[in-house]
Backbone as a printed PyTorch tensor [residue, N CA C, xyz], in Angstrom:
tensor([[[  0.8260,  -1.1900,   0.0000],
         [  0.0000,   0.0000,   0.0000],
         [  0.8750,   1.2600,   0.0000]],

        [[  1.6300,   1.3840,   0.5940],
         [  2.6070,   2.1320,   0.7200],
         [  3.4440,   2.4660,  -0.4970]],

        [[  3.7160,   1.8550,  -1.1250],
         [  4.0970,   1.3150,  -2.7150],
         [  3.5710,   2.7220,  -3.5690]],

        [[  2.4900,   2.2120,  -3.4450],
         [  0.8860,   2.6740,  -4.6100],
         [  0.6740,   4.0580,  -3.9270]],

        [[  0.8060,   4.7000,  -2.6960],
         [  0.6070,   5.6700,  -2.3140],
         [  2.0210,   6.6790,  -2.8510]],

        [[  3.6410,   6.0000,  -2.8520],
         [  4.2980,   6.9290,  -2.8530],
         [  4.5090,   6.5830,  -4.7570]],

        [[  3.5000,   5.8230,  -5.7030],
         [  3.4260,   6.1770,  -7.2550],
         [  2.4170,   7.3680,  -7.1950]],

        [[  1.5930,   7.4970,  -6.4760],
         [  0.8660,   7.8290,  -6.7260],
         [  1.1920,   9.6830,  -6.2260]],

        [[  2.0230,  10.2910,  -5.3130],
         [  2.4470,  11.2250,  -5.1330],
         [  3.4590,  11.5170,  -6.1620]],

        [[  4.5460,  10.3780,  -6.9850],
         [  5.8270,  10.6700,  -7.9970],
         [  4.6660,  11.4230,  -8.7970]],

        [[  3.9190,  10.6440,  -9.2490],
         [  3.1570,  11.1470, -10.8080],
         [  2.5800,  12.2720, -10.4080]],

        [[  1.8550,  12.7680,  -8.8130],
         [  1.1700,  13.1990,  -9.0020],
         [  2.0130,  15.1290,  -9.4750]],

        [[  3.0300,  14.7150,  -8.2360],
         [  4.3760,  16.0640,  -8.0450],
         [  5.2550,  15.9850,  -9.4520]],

        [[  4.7500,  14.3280, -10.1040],
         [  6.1230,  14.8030, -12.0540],
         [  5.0640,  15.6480, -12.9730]],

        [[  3.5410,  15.4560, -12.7470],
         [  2.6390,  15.5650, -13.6020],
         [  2.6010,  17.6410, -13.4410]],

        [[  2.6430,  18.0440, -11.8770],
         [  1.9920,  18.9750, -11.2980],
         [  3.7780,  20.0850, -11.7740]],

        [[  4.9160,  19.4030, -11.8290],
         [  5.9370,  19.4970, -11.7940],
         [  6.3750,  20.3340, -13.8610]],

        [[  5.6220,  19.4070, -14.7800],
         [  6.0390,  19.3840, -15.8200],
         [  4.9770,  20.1020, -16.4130]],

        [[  3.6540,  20.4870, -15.8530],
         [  2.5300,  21.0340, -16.5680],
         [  2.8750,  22.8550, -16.2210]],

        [[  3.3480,  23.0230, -14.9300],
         [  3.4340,  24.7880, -14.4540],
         [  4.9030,  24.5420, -14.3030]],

        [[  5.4060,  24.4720, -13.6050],
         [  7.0510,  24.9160, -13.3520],
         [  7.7280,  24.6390, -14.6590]],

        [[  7.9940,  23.8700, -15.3410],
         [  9.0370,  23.2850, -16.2790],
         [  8.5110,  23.7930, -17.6470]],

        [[  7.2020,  24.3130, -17.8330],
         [  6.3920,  25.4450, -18.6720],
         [  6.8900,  26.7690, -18.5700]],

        [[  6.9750,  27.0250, -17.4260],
         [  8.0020,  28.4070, -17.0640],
         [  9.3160,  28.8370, -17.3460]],

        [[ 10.4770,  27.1540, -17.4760],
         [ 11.6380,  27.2600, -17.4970],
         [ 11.7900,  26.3530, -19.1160]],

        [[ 10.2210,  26.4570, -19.7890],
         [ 10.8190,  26.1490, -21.3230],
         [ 11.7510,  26.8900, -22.0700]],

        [[ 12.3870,  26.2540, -22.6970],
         [ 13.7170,  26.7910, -23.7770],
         [ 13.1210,  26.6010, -25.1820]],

        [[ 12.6010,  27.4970, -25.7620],
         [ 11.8070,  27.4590, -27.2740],
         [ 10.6150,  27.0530, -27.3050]],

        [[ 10.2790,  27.1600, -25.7450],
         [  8.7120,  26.3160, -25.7700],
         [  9.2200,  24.8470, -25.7540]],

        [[  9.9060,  24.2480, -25.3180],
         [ 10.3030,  22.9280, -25.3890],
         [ 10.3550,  22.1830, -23.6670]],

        [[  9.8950,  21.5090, -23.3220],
         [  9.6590,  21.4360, -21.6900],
         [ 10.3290,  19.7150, -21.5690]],

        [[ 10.4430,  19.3720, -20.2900],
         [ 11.1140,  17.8790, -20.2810],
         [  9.8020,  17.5030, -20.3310]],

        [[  9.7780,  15.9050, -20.2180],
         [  9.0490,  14.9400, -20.4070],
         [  9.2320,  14.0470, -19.2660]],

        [[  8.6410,  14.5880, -18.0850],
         [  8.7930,  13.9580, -16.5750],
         [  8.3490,  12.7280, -16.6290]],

        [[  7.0670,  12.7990, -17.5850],
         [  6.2970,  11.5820, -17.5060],
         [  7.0000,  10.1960, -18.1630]],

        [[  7.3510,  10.9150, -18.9010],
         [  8.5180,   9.5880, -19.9140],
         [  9.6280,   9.1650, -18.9240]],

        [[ 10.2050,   9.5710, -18.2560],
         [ 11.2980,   9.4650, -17.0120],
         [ 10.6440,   8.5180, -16.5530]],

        [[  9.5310,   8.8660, -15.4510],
         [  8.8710,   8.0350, -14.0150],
         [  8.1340,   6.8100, -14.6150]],

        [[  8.2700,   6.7380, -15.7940],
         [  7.3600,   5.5470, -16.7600],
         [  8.2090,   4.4100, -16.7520]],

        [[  9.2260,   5.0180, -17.2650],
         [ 10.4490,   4.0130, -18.1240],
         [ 10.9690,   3.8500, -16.5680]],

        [[ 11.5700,   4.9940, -15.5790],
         [ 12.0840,   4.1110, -14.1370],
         [ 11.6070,   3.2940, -14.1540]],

        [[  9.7010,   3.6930, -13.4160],
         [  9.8720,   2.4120, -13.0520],
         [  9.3790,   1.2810, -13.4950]],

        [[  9.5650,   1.2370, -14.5430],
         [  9.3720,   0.2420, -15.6140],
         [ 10.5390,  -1.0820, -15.3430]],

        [[ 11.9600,  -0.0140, -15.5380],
         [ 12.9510,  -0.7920, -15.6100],
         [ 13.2870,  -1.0810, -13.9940]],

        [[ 12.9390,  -0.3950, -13.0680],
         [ 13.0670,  -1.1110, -11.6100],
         [ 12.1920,  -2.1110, -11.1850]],

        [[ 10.7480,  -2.1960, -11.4400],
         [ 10.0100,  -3.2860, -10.7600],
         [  9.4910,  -3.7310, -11.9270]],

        [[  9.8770,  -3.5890, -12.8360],
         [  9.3000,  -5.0240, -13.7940],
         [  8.0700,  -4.4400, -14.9100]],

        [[  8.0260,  -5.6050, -15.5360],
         [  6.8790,  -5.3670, -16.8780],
         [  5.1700,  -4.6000, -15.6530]],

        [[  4.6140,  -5.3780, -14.9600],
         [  3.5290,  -5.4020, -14.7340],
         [  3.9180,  -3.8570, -13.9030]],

        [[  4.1710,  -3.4680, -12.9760],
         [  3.9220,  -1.9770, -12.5410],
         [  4.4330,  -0.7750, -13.5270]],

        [[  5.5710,  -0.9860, -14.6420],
         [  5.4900,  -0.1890, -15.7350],
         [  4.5670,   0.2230, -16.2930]],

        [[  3.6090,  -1.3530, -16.8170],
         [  2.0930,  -1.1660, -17.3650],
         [  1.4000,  -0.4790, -16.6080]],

        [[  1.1060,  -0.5530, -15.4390],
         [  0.4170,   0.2840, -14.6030],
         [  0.2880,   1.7320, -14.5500]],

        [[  1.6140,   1.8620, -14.0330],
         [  2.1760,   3.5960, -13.6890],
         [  2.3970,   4.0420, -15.0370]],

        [[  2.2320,   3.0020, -16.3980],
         [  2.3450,   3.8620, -17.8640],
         [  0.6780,   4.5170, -18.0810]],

        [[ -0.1260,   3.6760, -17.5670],
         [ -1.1850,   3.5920, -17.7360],
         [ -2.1560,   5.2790, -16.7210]],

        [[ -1.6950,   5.3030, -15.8970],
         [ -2.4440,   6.0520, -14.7620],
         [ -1.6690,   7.6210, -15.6210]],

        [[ -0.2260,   7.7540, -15.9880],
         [  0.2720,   8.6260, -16.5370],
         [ -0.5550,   9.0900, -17.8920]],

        [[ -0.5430,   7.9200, -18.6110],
         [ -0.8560,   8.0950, -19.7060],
         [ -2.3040,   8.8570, -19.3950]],

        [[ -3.5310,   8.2910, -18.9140],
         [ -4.2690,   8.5820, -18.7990],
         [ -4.7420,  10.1560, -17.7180]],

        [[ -4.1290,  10.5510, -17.0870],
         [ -4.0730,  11.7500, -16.5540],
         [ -3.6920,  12.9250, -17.8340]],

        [[ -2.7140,  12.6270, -18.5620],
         [ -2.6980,  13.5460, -19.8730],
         [ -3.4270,  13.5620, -20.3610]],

        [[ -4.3640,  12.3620, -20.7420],
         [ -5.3280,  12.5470, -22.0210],
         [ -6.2400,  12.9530, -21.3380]],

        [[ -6.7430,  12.9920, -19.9150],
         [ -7.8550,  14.0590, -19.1230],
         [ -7.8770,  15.2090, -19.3110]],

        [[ -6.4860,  15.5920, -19.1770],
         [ -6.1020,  17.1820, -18.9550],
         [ -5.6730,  17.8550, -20.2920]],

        [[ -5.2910,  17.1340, -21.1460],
         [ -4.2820,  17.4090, -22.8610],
         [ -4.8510,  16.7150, -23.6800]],

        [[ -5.6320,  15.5970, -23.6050],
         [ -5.5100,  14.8240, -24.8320],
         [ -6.6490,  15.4300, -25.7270]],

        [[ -6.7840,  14.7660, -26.8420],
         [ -7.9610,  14.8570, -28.0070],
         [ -9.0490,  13.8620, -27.3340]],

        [[ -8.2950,  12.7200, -27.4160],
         [ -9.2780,  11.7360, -27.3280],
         [ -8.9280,  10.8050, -25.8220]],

        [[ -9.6590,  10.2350, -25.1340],
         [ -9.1400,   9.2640, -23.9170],
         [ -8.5490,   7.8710, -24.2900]],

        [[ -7.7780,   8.0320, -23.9650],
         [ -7.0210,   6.5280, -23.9880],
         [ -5.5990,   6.8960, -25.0770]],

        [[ -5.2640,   7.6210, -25.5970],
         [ -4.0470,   7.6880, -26.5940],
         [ -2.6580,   7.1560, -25.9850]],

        [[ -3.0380,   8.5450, -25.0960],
         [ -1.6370,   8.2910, -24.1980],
         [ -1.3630,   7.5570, -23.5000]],

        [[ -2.8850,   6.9310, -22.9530],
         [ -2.8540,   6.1500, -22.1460],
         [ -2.1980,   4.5760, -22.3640]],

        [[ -2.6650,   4.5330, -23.6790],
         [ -1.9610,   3.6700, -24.7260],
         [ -0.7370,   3.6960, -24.4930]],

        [[ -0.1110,   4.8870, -25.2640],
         [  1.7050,   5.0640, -25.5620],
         [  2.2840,   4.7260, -24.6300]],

        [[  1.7910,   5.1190, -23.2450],
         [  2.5960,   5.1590, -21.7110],
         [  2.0810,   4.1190, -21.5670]],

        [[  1.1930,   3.0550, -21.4360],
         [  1.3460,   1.9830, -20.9000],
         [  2.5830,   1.0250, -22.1580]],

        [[  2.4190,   0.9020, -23.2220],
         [  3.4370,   0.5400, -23.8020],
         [  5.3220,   0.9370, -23.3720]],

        [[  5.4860,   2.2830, -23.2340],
         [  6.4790,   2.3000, -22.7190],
         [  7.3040,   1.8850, -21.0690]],

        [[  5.5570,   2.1970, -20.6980],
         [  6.1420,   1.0800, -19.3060],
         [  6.6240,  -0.6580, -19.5730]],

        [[  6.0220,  -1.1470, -20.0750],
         [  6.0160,  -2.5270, -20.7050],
         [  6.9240,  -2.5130, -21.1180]],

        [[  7.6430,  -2.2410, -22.0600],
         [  8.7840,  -1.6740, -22.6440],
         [  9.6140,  -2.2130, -21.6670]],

        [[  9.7150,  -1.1950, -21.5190],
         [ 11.4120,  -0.8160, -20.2060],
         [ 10.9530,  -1.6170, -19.2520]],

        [[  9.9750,  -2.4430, -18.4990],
         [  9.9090,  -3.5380, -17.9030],
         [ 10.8220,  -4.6400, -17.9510]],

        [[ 10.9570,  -5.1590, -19.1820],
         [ 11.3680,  -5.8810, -20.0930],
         [ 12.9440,  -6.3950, -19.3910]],

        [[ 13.3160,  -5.0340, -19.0900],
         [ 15.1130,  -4.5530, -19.1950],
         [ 15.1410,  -4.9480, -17.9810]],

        [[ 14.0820,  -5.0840, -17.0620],
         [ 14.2920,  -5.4670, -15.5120],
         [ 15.7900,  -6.1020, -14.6040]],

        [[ 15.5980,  -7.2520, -15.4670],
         [ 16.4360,  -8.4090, -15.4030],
         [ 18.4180,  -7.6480, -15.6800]],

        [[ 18.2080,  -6.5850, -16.3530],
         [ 19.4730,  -6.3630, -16.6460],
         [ 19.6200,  -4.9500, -16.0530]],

        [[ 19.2130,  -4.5940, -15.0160],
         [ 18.9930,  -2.9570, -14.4970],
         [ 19.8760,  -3.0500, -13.2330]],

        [[ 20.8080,  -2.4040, -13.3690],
         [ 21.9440,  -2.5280, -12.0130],
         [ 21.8580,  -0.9780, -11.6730]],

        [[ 21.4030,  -0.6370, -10.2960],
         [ 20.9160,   0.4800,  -9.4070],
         [ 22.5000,   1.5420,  -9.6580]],

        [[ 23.5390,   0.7450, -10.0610],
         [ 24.7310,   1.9410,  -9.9120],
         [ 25.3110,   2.3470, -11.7570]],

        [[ 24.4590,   1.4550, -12.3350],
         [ 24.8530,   1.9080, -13.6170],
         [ 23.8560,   2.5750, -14.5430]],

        [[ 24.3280,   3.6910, -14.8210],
         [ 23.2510,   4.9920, -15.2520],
         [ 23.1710,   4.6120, -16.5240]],

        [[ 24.0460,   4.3700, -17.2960],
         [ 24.2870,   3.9270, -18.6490],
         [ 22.6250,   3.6550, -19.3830]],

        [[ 22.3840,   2.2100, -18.6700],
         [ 21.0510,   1.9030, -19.2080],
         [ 19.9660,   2.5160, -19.2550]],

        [[ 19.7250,   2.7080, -18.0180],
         [ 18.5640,   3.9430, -18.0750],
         [ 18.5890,   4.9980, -18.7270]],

        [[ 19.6050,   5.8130, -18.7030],
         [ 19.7770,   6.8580, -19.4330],
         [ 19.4360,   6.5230, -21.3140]],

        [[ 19.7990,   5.3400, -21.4410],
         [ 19.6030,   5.1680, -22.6830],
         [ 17.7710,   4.3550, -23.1920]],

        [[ 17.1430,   4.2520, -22.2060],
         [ 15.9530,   3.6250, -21.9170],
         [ 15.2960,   4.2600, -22.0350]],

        [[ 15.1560,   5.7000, -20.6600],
         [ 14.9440,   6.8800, -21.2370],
         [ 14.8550,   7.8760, -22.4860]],

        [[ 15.8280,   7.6530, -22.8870],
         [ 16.3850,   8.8800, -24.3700],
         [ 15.3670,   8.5070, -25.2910]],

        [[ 15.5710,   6.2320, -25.6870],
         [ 14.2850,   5.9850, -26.5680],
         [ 13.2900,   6.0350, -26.1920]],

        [[ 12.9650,   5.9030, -25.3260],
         [ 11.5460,   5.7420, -24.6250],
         [ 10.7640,   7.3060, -24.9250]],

        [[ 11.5310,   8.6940, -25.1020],
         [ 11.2210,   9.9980, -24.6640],
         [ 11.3440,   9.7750, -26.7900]],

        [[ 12.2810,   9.4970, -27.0000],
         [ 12.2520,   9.7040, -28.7930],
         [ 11.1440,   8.8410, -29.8820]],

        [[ 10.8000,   7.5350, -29.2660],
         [  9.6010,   7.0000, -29.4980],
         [  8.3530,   7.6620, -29.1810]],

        [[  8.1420,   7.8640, -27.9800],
         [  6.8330,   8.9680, -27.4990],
         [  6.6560,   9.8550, -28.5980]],

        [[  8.2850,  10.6990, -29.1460],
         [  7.3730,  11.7590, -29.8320],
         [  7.1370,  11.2410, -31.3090]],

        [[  7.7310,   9.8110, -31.6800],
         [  7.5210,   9.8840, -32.7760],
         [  6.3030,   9.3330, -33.0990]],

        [[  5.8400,   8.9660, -32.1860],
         [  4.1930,   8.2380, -31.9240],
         [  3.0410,   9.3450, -32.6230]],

        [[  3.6330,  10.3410, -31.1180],
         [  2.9370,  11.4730, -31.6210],
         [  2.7150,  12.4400, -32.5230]],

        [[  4.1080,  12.0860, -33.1620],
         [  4.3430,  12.9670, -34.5110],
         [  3.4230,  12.2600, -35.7590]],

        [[  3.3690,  10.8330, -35.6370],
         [  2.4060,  10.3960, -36.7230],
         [  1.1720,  10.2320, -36.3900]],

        [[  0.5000,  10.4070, -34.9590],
         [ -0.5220,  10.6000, -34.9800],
         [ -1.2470,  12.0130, -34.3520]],

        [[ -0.5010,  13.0040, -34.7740],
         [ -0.9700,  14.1980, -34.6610],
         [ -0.5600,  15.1270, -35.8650]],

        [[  0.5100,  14.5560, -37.1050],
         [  0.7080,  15.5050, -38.1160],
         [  0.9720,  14.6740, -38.7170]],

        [[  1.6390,  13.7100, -39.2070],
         [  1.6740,  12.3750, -40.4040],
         [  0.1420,  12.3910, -41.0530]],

        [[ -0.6810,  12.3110, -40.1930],
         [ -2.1700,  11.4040, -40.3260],
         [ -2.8350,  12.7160, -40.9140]],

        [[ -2.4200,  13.9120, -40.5890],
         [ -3.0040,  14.9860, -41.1170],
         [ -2.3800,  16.0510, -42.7380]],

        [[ -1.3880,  15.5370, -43.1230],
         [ -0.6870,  15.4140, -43.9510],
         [  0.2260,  16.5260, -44.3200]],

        [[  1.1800,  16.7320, -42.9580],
         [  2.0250,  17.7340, -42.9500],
         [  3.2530,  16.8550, -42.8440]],

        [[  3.8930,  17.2410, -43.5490],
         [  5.6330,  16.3490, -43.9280],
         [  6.5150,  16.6160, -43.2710]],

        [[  6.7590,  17.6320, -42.8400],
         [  8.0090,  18.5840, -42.4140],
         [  8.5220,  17.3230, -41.2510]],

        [[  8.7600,  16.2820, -41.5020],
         [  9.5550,  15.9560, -40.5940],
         [ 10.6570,  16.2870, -40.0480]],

        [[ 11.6200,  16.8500, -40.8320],
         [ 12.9370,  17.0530, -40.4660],
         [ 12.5980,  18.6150, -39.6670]],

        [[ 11.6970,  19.0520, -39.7240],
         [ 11.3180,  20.3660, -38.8440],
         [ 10.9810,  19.8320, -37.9380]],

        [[  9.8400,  19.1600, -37.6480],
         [  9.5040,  18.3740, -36.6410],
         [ 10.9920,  17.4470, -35.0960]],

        [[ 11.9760,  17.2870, -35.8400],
         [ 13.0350,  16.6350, -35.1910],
         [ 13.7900,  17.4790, -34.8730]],

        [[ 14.1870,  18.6110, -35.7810],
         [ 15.1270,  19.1710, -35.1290],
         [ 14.3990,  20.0440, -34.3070]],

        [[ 13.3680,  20.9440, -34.3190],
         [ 12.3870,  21.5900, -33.5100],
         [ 11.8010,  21.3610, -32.3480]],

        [[ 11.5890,  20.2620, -32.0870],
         [ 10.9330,  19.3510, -31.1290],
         [ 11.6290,  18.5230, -30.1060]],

        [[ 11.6990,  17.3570, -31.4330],
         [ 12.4250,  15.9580, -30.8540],
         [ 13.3300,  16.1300, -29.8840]],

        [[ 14.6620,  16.7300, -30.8740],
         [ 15.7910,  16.6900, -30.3340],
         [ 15.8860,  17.6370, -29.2800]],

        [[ 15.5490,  18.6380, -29.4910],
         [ 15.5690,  19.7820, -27.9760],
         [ 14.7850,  18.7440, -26.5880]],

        [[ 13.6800,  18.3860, -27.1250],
         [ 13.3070,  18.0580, -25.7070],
         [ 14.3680,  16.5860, -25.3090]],

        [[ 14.7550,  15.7910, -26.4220],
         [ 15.4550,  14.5020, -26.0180],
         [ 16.5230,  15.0660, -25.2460]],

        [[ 17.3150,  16.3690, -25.4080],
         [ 18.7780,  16.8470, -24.8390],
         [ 17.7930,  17.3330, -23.5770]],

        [[ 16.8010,  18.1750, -22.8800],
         [ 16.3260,  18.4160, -21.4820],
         [ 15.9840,  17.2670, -20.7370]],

        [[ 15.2480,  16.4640, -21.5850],
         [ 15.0010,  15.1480, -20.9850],
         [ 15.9960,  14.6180, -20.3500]],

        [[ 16.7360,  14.4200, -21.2590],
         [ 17.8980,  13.7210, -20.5490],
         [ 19.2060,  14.5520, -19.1190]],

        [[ 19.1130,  16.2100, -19.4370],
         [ 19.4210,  16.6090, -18.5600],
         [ 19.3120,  16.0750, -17.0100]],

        [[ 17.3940,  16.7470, -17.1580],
         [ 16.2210,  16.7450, -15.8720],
         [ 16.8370,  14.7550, -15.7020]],

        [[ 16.6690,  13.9290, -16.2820],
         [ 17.1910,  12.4890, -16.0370],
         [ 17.9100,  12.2340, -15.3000]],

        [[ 19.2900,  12.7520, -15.4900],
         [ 20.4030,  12.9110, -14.5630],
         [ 20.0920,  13.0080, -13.0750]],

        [[ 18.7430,  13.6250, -12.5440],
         [ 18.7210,  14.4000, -11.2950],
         [ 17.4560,  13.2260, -10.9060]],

        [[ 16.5420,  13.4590, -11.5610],
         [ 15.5620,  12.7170, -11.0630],
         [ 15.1820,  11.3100, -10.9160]],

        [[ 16.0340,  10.9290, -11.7080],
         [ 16.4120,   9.3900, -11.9020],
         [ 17.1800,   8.8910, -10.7320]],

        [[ 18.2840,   9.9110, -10.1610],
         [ 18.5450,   9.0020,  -8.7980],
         [ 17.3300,   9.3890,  -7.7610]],

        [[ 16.7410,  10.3760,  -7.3750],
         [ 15.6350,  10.8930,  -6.6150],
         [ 14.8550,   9.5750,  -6.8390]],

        [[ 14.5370,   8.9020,  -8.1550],
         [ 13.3780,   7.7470,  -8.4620],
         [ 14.1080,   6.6740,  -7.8740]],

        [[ 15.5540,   6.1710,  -8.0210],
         [ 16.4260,   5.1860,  -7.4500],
         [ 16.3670,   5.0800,  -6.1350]],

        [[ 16.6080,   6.1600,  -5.2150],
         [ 16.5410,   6.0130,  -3.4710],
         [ 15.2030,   6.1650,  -2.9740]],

        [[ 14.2460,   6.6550,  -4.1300],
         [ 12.8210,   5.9750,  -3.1980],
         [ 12.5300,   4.5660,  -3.4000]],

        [[ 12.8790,   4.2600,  -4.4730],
         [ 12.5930,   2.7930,  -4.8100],
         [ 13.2980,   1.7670,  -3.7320]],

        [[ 14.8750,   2.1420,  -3.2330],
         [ 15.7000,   1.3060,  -2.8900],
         [ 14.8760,   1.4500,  -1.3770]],

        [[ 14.8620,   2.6050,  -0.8870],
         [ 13.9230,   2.8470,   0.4730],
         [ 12.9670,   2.0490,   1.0020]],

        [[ 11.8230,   1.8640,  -0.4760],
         [ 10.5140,   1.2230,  -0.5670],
         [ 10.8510,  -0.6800,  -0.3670]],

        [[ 12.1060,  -0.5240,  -1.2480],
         [ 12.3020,  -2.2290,  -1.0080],
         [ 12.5870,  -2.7640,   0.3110]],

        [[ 13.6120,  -1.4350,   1.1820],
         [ 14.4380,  -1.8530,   2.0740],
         [ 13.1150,  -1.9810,   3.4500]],

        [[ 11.7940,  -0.9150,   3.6860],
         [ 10.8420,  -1.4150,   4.2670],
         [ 10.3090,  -2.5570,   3.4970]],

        [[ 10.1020,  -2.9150,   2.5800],
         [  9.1960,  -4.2710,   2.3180],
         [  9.7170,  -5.5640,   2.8090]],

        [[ 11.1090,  -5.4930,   2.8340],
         [ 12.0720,  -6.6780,   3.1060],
         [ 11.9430,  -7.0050,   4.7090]],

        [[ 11.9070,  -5.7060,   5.2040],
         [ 11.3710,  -5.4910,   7.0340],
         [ 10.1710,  -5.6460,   7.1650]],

        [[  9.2090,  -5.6530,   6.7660],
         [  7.5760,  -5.6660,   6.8180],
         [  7.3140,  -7.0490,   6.5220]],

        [[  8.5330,  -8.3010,   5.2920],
         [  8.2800,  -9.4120,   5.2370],
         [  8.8780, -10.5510,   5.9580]],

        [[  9.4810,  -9.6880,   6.8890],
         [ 11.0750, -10.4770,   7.9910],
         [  9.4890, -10.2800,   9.0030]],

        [[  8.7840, -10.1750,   8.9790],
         [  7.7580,  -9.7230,  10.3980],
         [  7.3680, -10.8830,  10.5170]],

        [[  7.1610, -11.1100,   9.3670],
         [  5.5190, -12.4110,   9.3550],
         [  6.5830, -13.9820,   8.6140]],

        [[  8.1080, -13.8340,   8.6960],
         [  8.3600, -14.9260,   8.5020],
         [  8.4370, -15.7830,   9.9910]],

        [[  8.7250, -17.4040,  10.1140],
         [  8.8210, -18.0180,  11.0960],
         [ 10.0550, -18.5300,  11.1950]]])
């Protein structure tokens, strides 16, 4: 329970975090992508099934507040949780390497999702405007803001395990 209460404050402080503050400190109008971060963590820390989850509750809080339609994002972000789930098995808490690179696609897929289903489908080409305009600016903040918040996501996680391991030493015999 405890778990689900402190996902449920990350998203609520990455969501509350990336919609007003990080709107303020855009560079070209270009803002990080908090949500793509706390997706793919913890995707790649606890596995396929709470990725899906916390992709899912993310996803779907955007398309409340941003989307066209319900369920898009909700879509994309549960896929990218799933995703980076995947990597579980190979995710070592002191090597940034992976994540960082989990992240980067995870944040460069998102937009290219969105790029074909918000201007592909409508029949504007300019891709290469689209990448260098967009993509790439936010992939270089993303990955900045990553650097910082990614260990912040690491020592709550390691925290969260280190009570669960004490909470399951209770009730062993």
């Amino acid at each position: 329970m405890r778990r689900y209460l402190t996902y449920f404050l990350i998203i609520a402080i990455c969501f509350l975090l990336q919609t007003t503050v990080f709107k303020g400190l855009a560079f070209a109008n270009i803002t990080p992508n908090l949500m793509v971060i706390v997706v793919s963590a913890i995707g790649f820390m606890r596995g396929k099934k709470e990725g899906l989850w916390v992709g899912f509750f993310c996803g779907l809080l955007i398309d409340i507040f941003f989307g066209f339609y319900l369920g898009i994002y909700a879509l994309i972000y549960m896929y990218i949780g799933y995703i980076n789930g995947l990597f579980q098995k190979r995710f070592y808490p002191d090597d940034i390497k992976l994540p960082m690179l989990l992240i980067g696609g995870s944040d460069v897929v998102y937009n290219l999702i969105v790029y074909i289903g918000m201007f592909l489908f409508r029949s504007r080409f300019k891709f290469g405007n689209y990448f260098v305009s967009i993509i790439l600016p936010e992939f270089v903040y993303t990955m900045v803001i990553t650097i910082l918040l990614y260990y912040l996501l690491l020592k709550i996680n390691q925290k969260l395990e280190a009570y669960e391991k004490r909470s399951a030493k209770k009730f062993e015999l």
